[in-house]
C-alpha positions as CSV (number, residue, x, y, z in Angstrom):
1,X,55.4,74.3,76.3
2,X,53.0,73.6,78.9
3,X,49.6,75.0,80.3
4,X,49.0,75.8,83.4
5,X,45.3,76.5,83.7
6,X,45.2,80.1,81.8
7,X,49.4,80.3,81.5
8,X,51.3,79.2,78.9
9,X,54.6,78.3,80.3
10,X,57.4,77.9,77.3
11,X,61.1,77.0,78.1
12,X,63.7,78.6,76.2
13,X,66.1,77.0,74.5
14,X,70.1,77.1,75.3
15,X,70.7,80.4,72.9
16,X,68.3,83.0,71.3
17,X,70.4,84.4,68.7
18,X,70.4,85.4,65.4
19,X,70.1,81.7,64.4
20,X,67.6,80.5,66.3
21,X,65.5,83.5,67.4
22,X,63.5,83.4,63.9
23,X,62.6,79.8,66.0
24,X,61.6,81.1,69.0
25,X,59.7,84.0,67.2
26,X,57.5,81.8,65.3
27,X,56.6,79.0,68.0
28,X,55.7,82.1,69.9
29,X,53.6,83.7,67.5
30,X,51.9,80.5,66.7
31,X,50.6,80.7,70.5
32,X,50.0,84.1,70.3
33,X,48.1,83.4,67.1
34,X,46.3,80.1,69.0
35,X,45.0,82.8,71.8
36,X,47.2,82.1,74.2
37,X,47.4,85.6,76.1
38,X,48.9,84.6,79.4
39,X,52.8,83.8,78.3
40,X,55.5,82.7,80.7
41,X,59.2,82.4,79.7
42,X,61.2,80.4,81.6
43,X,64.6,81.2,81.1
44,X,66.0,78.3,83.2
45,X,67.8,76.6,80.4
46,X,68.9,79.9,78.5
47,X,72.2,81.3,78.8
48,X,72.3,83.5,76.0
49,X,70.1,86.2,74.1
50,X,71.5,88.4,71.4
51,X,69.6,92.0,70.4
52,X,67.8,89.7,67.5
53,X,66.3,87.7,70.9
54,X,65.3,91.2,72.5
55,X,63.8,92.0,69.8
56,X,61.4,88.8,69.8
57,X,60.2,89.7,73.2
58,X,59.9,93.1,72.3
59,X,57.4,91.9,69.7
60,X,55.6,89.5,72.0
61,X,55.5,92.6,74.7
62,X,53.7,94.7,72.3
63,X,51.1,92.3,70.6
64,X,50.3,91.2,74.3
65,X,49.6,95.0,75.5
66,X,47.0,95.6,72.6
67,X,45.5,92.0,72.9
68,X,45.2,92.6,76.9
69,X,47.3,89.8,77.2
70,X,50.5,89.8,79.3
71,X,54.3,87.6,79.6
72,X,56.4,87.1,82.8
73,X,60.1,86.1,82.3
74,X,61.6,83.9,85.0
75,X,64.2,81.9,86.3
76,X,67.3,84.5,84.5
77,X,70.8,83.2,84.4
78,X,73.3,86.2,85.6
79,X,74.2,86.8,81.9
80,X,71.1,87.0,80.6
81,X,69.9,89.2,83.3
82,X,72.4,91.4,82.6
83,X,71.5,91.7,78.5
84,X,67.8,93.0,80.0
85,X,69.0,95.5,82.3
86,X,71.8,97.1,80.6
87,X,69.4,97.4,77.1
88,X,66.8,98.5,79.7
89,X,64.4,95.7,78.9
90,X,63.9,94.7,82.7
91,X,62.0,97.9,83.0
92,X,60.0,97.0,80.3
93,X,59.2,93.1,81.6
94,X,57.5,91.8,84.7
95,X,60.5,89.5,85.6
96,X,60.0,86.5,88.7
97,X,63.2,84.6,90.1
98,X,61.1,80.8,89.6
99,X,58.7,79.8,87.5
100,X,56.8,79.2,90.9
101,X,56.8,82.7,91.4
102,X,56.2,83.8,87.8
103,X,52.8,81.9,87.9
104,X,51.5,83.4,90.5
105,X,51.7,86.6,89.4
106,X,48.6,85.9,87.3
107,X,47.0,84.2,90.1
C-alpha cells in the first residue's frame, strides 16, 4: 500500500480467489474503515481473479458510492481484463491502463 497525497494505491497480489480474496477483502476494508476514500488497485502483479474476487470489488464499489468515495483499477493483465468485461464489471469500474494514469484521474 502506498499514499499518494489523497490516493491510496494498493497492489494486488498474484491471485484473488476463493483463498485469498477473504485477504484482500479485509486489508481493504481496514482502509475503508481507516477513511481512506480515494482507492487505486493496481493490478500489475495480478493474473487471476475468481467471482469470490469480483465480488470484493463489488463490495468496495458500493461502500465507496455511499461514502462519496471512489476506486480506479489499473494496469489489467489480458486475463484479468477479460474476467471484468465478460461479467460486465468494466462498465461498472473506472479502469486506467498505468497506475500513472489511474492517479490522475483524481487529480
Amino acid at each position: 500500500m502506498q499514499v499518494i497525497g489523497e490516493v491510496t494505491v494498493v497492489t494486488l497480489p498474484a491471485r484473488v480467489d476463493t483463498t485469498s480474496a477473504r485477504d484482500v477483502e479485509a486489508d481493504l476494508n481496514e482502509l475503508l474503515d481507516a477513511g481512506a476514500r480515494n482507492l487505486v488497485a493496481d493490478f500489475g502483479a495480478n493474473e487471476y481473479v475468481s467471482s469470490a474476487g469480483l465480488r470484493v470489488f463489488l463490495a468496495v464499489l458500493k461502500f465507496l458510492e455511499k461514502n462519496d468515495g471512489r476506486i480506479v483499477l489499473c494496469a489489467m493483465q489480458p486475463f484479468v481484463t477479460d474476467v471484468f468485461q465478460i461479467s460486465g464489471f468494466s462498465e461498472l469500474f473506472a479502469i486506467a491502463g498505468t497506475r500513472e494514469e489511474a492517479l490522475a484521474l483524481f487529480a
